[in-house]
C-alpha positions in Angstrom: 5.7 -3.4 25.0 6.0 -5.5 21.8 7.5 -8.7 22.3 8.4 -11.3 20.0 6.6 -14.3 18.0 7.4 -17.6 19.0 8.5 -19.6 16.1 5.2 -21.9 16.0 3.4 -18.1 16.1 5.2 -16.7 13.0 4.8 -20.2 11.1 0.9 -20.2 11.9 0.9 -16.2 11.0 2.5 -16.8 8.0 0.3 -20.0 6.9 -2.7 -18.1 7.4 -0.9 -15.0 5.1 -0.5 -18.2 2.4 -4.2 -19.1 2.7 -5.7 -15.6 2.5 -3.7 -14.5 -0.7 -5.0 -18.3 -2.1 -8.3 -16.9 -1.0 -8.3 -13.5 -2.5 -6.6 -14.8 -6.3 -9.6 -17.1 -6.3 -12.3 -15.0 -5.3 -10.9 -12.2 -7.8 -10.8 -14.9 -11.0 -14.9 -16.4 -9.6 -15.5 -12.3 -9.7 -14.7 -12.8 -13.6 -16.4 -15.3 -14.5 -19.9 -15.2 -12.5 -22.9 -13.6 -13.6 -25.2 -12.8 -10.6 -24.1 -9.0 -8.9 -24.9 -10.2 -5.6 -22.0 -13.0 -5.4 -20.2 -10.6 -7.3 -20.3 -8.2 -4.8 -19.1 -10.5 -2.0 -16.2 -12.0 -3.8 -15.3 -8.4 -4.6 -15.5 -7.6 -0.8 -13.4 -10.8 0.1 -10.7 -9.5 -1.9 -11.4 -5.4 -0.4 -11.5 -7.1 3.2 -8.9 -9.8 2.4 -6.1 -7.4 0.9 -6.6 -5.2 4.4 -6.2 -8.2 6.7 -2.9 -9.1 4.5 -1.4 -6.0 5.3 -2.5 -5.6 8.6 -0.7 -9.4 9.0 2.4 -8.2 7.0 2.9 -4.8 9.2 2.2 -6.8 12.7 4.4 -9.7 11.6 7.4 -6.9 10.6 7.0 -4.7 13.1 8.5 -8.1 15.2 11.0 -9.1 13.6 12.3 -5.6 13.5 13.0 -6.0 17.7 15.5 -7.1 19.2 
């Protein structure tokens, strides 16, 4: 049984949507710009892991306000 966010839920859900996609634009302009592979990797991964947790977010936040 799904139930709906409260309203402080949703706001925190959707800060933390804000924050991430701050997250992942930074990490993919560093992954530009820096020269060792290894941090390269990693901000690489952040924006891999970071894009999946965005969706995952998005589909979980829809999927309540689609009840009624």
């Amino acid at each position: 049984m799904k139930t709906k966010l409260a309203l402080h839920e949703a706001l925190e859900a959707h800060e933390l949507l804000n924050f991430k996609n701050l997250s992942i634009t930074k990490s993919f302009m560093m992954s530009g710009l820096v020269q060792d592979e290894q941090l390269k990797t990693i901000l690489n991964q952040e924006v891999e892991f970071g894009t999946k947790f965005i969706h995952q977010l998005q589909n979980f936040l829809t999927d309540r306000s689609n009840e009624a």
